[in-house]
C-alpha positions as a Markdown table, in Angstrom:
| # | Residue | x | y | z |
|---|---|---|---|---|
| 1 | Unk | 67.8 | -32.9 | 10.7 |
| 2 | Unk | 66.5 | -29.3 | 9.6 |
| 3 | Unk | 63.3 | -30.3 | 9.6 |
| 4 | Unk | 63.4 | -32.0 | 13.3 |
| 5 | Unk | 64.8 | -28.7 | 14.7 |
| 6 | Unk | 61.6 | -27.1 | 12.9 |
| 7 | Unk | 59.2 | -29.5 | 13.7 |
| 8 | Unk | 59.6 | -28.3 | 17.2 |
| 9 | Unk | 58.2 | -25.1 | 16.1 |
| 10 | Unk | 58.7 | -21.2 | 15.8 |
| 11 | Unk | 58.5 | -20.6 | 19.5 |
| 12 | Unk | 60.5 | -23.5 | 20.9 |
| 13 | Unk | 63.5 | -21.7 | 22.6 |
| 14 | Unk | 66.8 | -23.6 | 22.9 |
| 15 | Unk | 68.6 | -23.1 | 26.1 |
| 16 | Unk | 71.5 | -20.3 | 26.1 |
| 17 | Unk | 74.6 | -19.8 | 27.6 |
| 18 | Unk | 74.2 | -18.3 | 30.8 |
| 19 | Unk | 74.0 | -14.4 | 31.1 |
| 20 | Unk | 75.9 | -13.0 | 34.0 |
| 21 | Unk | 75.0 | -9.4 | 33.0 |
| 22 | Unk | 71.7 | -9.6 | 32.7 |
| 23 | Unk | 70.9 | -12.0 | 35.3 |
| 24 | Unk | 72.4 | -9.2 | 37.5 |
| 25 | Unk | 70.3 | -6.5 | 35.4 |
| 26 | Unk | 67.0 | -9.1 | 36.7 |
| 27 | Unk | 68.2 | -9.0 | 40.2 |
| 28 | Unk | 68.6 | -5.2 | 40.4 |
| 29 | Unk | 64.9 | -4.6 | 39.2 |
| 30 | Unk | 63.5 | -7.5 | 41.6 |
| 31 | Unk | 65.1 | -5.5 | 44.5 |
| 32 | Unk | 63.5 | -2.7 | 43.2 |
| 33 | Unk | 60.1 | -4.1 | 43.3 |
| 34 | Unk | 60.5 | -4.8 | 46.6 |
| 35 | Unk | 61.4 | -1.5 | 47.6 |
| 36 | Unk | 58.1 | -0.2 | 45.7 |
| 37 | Unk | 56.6 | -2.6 | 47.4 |
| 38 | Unk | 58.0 | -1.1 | 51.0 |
| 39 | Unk | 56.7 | 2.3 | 49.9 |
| 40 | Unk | 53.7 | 2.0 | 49.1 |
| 41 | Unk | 52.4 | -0.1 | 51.9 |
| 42 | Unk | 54.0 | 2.8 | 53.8 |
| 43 | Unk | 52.4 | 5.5 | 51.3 |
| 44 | Unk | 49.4 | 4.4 | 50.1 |
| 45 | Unk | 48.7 | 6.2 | 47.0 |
| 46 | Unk | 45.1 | 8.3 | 48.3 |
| 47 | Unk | 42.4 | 9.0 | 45.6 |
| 48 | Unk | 39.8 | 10.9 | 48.0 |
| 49 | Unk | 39.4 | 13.7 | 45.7 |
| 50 | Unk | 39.5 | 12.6 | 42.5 |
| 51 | Unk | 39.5 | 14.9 | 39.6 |
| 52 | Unk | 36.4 | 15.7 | 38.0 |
| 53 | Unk | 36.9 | 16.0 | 34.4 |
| 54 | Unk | 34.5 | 16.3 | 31.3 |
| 55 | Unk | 37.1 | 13.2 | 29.2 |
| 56 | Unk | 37.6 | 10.0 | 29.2 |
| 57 | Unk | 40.6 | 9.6 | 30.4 |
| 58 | Unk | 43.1 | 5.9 | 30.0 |
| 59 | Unk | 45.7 | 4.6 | 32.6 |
| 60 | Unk | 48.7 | 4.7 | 29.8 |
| 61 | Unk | 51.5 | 6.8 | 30.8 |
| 62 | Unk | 55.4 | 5.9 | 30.5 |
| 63 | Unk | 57.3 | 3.5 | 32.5 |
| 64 | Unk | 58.1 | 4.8 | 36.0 |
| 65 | Unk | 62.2 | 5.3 | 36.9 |
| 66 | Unk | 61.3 | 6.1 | 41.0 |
| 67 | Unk | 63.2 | 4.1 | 42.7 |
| 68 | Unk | 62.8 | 4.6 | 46.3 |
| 69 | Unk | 66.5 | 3.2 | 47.8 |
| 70 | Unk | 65.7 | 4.8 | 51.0 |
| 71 | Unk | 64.0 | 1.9 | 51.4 |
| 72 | Unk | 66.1 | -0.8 | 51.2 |
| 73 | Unk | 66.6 | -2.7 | 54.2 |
| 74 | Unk | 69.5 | -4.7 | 55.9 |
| 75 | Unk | 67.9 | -8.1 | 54.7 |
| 76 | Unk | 67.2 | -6.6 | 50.9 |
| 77 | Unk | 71.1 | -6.0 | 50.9 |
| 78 | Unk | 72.1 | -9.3 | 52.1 |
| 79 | Unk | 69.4 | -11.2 | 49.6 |
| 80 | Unk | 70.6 | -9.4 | 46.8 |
| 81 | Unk | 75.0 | -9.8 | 47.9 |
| 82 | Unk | 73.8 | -13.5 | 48.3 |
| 83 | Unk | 72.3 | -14.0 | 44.9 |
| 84 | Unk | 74.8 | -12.3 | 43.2 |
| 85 | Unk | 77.7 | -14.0 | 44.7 |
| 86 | Unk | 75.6 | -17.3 | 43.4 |
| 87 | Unk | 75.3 | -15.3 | 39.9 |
| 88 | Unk | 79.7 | -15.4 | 40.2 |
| 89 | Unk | 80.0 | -19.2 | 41.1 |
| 90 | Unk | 78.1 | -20.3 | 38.0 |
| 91 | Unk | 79.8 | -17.8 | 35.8 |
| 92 | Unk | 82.9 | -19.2 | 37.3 |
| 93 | Unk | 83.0 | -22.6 | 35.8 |
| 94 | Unk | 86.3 | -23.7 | 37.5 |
| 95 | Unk | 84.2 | -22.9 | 41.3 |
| 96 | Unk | 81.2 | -23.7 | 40.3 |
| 97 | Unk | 78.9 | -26.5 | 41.3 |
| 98 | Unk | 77.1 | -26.3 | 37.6 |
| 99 | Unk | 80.6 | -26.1 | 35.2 |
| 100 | Unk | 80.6 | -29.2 | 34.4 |
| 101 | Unk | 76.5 | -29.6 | 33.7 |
| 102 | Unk | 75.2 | -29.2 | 29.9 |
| 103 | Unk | 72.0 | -27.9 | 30.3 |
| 104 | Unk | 70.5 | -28.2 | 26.8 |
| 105 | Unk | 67.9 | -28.8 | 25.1 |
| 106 | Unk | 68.9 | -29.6 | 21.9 |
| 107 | Unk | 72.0 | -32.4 | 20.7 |
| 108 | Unk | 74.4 | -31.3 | 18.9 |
| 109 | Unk | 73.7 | -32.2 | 15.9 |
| 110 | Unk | 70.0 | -30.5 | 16.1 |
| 111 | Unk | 72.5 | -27.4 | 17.3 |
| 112 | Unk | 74.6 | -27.4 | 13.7 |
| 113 | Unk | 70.9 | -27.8 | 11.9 |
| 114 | Unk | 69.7 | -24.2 | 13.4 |
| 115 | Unk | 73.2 | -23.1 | 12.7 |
| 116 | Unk | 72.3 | -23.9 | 8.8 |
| 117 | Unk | 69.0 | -22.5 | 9.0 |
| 118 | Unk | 70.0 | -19.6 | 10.7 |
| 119 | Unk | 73.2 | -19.1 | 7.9 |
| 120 | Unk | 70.9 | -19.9 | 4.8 |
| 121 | Unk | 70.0 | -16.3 | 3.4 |
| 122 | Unk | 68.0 | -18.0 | 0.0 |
| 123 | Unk | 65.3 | -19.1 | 2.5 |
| 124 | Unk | 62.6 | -17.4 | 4.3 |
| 125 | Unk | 60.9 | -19.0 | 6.8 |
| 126 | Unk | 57.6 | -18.3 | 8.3 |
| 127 | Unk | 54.9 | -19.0 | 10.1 |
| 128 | Unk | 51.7 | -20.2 | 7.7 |
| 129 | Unk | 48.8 | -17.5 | 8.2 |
| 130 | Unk | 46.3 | -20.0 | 9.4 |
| 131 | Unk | 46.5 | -23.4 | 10.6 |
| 132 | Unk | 50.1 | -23.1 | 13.2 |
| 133 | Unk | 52.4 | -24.6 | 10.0 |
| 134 | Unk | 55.6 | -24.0 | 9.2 |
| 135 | Unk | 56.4 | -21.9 | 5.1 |
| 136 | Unk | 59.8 | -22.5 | 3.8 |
| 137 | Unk | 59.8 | -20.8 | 0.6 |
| 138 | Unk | 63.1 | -19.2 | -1.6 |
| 139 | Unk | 63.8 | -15.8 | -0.8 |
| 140 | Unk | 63.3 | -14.8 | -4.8 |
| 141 | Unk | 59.4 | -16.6 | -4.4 |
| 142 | Unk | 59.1 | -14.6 | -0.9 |
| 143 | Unk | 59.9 | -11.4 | -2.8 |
| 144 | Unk | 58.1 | -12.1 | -6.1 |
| 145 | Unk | 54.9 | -12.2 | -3.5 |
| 146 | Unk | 55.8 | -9.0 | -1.9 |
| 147 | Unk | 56.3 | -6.9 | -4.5 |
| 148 | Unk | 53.4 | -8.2 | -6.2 |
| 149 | Unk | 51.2 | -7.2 | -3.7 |
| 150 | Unk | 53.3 | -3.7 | -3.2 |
| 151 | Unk | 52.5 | -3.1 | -7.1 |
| 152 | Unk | 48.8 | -2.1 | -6.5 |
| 153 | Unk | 49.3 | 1.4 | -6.7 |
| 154 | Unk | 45.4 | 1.9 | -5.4 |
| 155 | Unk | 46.5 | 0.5 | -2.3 |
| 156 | Unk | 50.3 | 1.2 | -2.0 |
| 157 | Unk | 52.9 | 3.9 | -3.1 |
| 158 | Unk | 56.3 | 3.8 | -2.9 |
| 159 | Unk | 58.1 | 7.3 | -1.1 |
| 160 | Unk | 61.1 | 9.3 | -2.0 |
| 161 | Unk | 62.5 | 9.5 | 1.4 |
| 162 | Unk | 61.9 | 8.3 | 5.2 |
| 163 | Unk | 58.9 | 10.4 | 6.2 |
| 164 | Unk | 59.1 | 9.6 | 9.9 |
| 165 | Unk | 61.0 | 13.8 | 10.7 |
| 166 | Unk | 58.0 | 15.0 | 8.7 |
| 167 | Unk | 55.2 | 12.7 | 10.4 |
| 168 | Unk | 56.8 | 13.2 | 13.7 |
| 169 | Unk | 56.0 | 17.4 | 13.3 |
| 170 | Unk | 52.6 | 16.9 | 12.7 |
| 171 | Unk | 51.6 | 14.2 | 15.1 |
| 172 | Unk | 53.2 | 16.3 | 18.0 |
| 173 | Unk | 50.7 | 19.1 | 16.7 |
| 174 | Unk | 47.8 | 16.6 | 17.1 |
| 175 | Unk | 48.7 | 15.9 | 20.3 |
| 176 | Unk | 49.3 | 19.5 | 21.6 |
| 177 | Unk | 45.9 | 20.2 | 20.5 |
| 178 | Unk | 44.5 | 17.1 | 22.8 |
| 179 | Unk | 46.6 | 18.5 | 25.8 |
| 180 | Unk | 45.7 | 22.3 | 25.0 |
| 181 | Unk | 41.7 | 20.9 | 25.0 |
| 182 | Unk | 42.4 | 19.0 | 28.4 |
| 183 | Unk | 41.4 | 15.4 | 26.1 |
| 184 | Unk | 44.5 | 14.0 | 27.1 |
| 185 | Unk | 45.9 | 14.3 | 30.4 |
| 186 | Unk | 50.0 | 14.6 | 31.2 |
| 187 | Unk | 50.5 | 11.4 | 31.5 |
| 188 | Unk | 48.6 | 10.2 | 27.9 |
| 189 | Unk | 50.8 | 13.6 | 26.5 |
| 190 | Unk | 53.8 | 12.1 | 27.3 |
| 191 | Unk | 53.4 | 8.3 | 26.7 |
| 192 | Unk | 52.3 | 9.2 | 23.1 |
| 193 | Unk | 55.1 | 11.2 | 22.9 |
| 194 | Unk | 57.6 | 9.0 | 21.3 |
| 195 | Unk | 60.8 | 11.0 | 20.6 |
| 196 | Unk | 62.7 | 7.8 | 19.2 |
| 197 | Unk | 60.0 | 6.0 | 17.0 |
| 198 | Unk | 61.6 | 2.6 | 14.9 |
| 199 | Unk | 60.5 | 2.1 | 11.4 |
| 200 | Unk | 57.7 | -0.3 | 10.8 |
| 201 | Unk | 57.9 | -3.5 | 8.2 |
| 202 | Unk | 56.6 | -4.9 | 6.1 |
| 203 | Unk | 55.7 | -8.5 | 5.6 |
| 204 | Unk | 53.3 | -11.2 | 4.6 |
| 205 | Unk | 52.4 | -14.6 | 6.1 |
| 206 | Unk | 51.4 | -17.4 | 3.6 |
| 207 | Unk | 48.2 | -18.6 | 2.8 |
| 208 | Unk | 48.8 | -22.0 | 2.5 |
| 209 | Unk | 44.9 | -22.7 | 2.9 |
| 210 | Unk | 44.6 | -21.1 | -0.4 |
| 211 | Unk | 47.2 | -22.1 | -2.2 |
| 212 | Unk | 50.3 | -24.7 | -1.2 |
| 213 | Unk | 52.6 | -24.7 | -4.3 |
| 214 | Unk | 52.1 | -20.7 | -4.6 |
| 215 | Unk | 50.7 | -19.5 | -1.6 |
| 216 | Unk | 49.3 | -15.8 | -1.5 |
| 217 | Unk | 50.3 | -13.6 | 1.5 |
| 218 | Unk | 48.6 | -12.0 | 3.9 |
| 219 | Unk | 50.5 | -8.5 | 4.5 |
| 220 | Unk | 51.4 | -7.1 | 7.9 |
| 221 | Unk | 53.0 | -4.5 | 8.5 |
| 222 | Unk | 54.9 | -4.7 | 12.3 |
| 223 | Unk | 54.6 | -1.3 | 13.7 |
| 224 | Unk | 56.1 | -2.0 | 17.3 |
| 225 | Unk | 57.5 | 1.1 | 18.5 |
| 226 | Unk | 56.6 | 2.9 | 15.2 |
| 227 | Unk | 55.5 | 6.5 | 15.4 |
| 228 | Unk | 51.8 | 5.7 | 15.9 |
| 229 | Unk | 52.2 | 2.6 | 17.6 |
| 230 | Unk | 51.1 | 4.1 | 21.2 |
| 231 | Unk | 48.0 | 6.5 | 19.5 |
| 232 | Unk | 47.3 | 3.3 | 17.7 |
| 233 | Unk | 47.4 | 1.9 | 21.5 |
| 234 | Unk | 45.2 | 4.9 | 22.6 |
| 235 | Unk | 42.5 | 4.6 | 20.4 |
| 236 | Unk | 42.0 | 1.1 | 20.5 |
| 237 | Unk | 41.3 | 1.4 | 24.4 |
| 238 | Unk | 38.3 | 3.6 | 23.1 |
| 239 | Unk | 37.4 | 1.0 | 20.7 |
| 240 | Unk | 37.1 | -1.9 | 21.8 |
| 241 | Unk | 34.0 | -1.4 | 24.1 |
| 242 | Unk | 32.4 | 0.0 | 21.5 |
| 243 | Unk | 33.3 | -3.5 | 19.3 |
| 244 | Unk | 31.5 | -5.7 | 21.8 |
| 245 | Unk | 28.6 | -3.7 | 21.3 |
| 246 | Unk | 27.7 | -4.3 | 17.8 |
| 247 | Unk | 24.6 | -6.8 | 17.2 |
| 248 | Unk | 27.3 | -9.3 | 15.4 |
| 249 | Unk | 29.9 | -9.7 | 17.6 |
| 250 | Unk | 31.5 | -12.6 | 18.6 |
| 251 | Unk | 34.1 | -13.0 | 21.2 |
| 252 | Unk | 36.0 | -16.6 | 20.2 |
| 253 | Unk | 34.5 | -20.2 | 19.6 |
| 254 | Unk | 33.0 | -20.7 | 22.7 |
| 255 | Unk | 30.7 | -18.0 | 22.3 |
| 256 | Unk | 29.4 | -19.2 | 18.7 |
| 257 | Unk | 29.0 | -22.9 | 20.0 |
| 258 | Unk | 27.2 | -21.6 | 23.2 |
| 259 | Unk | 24.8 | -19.4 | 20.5 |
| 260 | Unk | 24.0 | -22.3 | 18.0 |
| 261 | Unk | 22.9 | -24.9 | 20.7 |
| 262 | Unk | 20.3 | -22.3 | 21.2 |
| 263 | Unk | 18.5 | -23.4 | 17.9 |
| 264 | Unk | 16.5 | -26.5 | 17.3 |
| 265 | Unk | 17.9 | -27.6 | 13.6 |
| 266 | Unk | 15.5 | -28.1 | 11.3 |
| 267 | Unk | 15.8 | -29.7 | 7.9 |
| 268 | Unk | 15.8 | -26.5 | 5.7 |
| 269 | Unk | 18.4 | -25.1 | 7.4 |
| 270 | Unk | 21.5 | -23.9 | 6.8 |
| 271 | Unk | 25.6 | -23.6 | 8.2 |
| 272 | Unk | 27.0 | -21.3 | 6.4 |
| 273 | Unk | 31.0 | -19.7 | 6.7 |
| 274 | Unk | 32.8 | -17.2 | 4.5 |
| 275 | Unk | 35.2 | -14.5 | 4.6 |
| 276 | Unk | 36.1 | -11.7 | 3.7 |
| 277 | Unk | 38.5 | -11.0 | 0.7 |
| 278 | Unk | 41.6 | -8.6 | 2.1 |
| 279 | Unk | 39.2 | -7.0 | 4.8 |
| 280 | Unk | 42.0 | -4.8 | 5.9 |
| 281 | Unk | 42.9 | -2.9 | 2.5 |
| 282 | Unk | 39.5 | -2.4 | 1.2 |
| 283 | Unk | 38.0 | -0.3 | 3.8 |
| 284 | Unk | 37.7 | 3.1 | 1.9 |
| 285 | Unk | 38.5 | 5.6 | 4.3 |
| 286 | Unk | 35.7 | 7.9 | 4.5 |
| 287 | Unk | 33.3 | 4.6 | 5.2 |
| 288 | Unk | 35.9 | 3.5 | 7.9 |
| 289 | Unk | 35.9 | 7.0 | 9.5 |
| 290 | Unk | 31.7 | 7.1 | 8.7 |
| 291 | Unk | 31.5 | 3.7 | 10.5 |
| 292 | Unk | 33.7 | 4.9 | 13.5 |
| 293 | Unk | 32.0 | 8.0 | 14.3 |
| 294 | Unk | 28.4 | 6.5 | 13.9 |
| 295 | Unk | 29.3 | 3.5 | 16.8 |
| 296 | Unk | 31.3 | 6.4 | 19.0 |
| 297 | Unk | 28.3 | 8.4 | 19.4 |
| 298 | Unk | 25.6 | 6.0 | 19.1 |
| 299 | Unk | 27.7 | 4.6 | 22.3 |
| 300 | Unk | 27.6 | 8.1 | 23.9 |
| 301 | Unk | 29.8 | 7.5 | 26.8 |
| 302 | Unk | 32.5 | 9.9 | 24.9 |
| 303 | Unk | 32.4 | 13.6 | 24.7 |
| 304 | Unk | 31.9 | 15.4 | 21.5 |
| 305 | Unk | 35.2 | 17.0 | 21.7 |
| 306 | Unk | 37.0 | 13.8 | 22.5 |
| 307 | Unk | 34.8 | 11.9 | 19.5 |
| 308 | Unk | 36.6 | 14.2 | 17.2 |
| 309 | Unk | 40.1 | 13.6 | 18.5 |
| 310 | Unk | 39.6 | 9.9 | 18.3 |
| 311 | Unk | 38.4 | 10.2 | 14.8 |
| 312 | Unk | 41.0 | 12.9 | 13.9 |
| 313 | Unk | 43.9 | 10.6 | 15.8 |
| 314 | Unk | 42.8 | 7.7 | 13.3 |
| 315 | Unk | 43.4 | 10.0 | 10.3 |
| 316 | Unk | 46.3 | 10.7 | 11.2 |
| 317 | Unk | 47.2 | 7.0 | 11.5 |
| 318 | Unk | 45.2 | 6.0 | 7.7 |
| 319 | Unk | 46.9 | 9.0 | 6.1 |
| 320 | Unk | 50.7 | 8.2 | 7.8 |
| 321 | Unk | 51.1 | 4.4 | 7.2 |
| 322 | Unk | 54.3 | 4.3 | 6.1 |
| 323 | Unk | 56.9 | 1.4 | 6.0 |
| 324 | Unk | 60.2 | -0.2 | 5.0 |
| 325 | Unk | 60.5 | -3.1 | 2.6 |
| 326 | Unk | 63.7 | -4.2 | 0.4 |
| 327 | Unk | 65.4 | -0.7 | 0.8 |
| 328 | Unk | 62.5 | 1.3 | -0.3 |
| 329 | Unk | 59.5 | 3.1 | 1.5 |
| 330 | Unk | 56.4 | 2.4 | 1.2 |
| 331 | Unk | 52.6 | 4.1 | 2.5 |
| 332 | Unk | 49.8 | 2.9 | 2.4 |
| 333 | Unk | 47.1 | 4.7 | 0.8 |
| 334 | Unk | 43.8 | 2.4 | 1.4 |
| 335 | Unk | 42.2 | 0.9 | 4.0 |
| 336 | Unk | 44.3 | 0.2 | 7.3 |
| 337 | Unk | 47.7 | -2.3 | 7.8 |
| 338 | Unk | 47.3 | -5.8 | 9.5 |
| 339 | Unk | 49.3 | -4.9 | 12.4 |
| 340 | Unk | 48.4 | -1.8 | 13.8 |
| 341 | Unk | 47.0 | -2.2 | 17.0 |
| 342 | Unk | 43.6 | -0.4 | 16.4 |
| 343 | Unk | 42.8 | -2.1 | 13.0 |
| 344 | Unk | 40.8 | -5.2 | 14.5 |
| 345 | Unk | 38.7 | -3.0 | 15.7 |
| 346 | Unk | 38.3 | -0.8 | 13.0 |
| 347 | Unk | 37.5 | -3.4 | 10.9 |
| 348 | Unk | 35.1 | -4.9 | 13.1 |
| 349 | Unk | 33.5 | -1.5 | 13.2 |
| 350 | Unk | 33.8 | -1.0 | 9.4 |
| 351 | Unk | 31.8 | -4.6 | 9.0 |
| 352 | Unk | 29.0 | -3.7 | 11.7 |
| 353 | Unk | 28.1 | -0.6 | 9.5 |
| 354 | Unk | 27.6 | -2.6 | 6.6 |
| 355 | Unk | 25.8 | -5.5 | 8.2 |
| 356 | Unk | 23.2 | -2.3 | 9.5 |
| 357 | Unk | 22.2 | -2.4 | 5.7 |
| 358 | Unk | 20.5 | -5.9 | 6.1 |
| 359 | Unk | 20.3 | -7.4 | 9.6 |
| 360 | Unk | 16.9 | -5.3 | 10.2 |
| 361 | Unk | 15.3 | -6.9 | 6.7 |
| 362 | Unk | 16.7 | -10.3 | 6.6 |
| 363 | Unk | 16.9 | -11.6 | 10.5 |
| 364 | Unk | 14.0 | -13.8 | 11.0 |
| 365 | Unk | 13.5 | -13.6 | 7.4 |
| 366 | Unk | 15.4 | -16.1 | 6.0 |
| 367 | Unk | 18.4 | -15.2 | 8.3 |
| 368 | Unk | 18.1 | -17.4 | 12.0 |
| 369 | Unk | 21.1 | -16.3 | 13.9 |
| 370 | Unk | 24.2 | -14.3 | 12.3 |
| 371 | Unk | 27.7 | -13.8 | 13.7 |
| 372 | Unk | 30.9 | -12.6 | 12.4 |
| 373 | Unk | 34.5 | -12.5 | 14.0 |
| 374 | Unk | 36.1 | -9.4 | 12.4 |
| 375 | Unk | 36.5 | -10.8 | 8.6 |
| 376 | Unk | 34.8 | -14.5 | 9.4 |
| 377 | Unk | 31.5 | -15.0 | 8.7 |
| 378 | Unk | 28.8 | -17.5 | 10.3 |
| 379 | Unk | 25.0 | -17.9 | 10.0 |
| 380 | Unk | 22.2 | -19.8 | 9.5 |
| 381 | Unk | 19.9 | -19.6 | 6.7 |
| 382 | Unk | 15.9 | -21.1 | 6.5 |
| 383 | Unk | 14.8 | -21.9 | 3.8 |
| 384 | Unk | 16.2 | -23.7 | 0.5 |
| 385 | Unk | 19.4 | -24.2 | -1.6 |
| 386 | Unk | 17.4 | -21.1 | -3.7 |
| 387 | Unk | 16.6 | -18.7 | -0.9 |
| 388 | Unk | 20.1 | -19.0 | 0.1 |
| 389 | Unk | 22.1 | -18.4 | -3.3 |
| 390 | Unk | 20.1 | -15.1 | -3.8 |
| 391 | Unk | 21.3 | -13.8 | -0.3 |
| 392 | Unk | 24.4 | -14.8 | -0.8 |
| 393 | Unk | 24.6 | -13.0 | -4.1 |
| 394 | Unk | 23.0 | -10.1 | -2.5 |
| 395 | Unk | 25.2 | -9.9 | 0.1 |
| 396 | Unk | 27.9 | -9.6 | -2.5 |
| 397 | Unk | 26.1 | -6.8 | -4.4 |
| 398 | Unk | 27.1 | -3.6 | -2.2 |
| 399 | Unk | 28.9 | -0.2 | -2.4 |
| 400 | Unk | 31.5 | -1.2 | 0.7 |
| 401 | Unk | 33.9 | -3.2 | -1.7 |
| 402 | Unk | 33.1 | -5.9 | 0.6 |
| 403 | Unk | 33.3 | -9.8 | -1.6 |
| 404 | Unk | 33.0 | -12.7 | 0.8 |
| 405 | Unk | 34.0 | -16.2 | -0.3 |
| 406 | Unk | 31.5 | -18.3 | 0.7 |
């Protein structure tokens, strides 16, 4: 029966018991929207003079409490008294209409199968890194794997203490200097602000693809709410345009199907797919930062100022990825987590400067078309079986620690 509840999947979501607080929490913030609603159709927010400034500025700032209650009307009052006298019959089962409905889901028997999976602390279960599987693996196996990975002391080192009272100090004195310099605005100040920051996580995700009896993970680290979470958030904004730029990019499947019916295949050529090995710890810092810069000002729709910020901001973030696993702390010393919001692109960014090493000497040369999405590689070669081995080896020949399994 365990494995019908989980053949359902991670993100199936069995029905609940009905929640009387916060349906009336839901209903509160609905009649709030519709007083914002009233007052801004009454106040329409006017932009005729716009502020002229020399950044580039975002529209993050932190949730809004206003709530305007002057506006509530007659008919909001009585729509929300109506709904939550509703909200009272159904928690009232003897009164109500619905007592003596089961809405659910799942049988009961499925219900006592969750309760074991839920109860069983010698079993980890996650979702399989590529392919939308389901890992059941022993929680000693799930470990073993995680501190394996945690043992490579060029990419991880384990900390005395939670860092996040020291980190926080010198963040805030990042920011103060982008507020001081005008290259954040009050709104950015306050949003990456985060007085109450949780500790990130650390896990993996496993590679069945690679392995099924002793799959290697991939390691993420969740950093929702973390202390850099929202620069993370704020630099990304910056990046991402900059991303879609580069000659290589590719935006999802469509876009590489809609790019190879382009070509006319002919019989010397080539498909060819790879990856890259752990993308995300082998950036080297000062290539990752290199990379950055170069695409932010060959871009040149950022200032100077605010290029420096951006690249100082994701120092900050490569230097303070920290993170709790088993009771101990961790940082990270190379490259940049899986999980951070910026990293995608940094990566992608990272990969485009390397790629500016050959695509000049090798595209219509050998190489027909090239694309990669972030750490997946697709081309096609012309030419024969040859040709292609001694690109492929050259491509694995470079100073970027870059190794792609073809």
């Amino acid at each position: 029966m365990e494995i019908e509840v989980l053949s359902r999947g991670l993100k199936f979501a069995p029905t609940r018991k009905h929640d009387g607080f916060k349906a009336l929490i839901d209903v509160k913030k609905f009649v709030r929207n519709l007083t914002l609603k009233k007052f801004f159709c009454k106040n329409p927010i006017e932009n005729s003079n716009p502020i002229i400034t020399t950044y580039v500025h975002t529209d993050l700032k932190t949730r809004s409490t206003f709530f305007p209650q002057f506006c509530k009307s007659s008919s909001m009052d009585m729509f929300e008294k109506l709904v939550i006298k509703d909200l009272e019959k159904i928690n009232n089962k003897k009164n109500s209409v619905y007592g003596n409905r089961n809405y659910n889901n799942m049988s009961k028997k499925e219900r006592e199968a969750l309760k074991i999976l839920k109860e069983d602390k010698n079993t980890i279960i996650k979702p399989a890194d590529k392919g939308g599987g389901i890992v059941l693996m022993t929680k000693t196996k799930y470990i073993e794997e995680c501190v394996r990975q945690l043992s490579d002391n060029n990419t991880y080192k384990i900390m005395k203490k939670d860092p996040t009272s020291d980190m926080k100090i010198t963040l805030m004195a990042l920011l103060n200097e982008g507020r001081i310099n005008n290259i954040l605005n009050k709104k950015e100040y306050e949003y990456l602000s985060i007085n109450h920051p949780k500790i990130p996580t650390f896990y993996i995700l496993p590679k069945l693809h690679k392995n099924r009896e002793n799959p290697p993970g991939r390691p993420i680290i969740s950093g929702i709410g973390s202390i850099s979470s929202r620069l993370s958030e704020y630099i990304d904004i910056f990046l991402q345009p900059v991303v879609k730029n580069t000659r290589s990019y590719l935006k999802d499947t469509k876009d590489i199907l809609n790019i190879l019916i382009q070509h006319q295949w002919q019989d010397d050529f080539w498909l060819v797919t790879g990856d890259v090995a752990s993308l995300y710890t082998i950036i080297q810092h000062f290539k990752g930062l290199q990379a950055t810069s170069k695409f932010l000002e060959m871009d040149g729709k950022i200032p100077l100022e605010q290029r420096d910020f951006l690249i100082a901001s994701i120092k900050w973030i490569l230097h303070n990825n920290y993170f709790w696993f088993n009771q101990d702390f961790y940082i990270q010393v190379a490259g940049t987590a899986m999980g951070t919001r910026f990293a995608p692109s940094y990566a992608n960014l990272f990969m485009a400067f390397w790629e500016e090493t050959f695509l000049d000497d090798f595209l219509g040369a050998g190489l027909v078309t090239y694309r990669r999405y972030i750490d997946d590689v697709i081309f096609i070669w012309k030419g024969d079986e040859a040709s292609l081995q001694v690109f492929l080896a050259f491509l694995n020949r470079n100073d970027f620690n870059i190794h792609l399994d073809f």
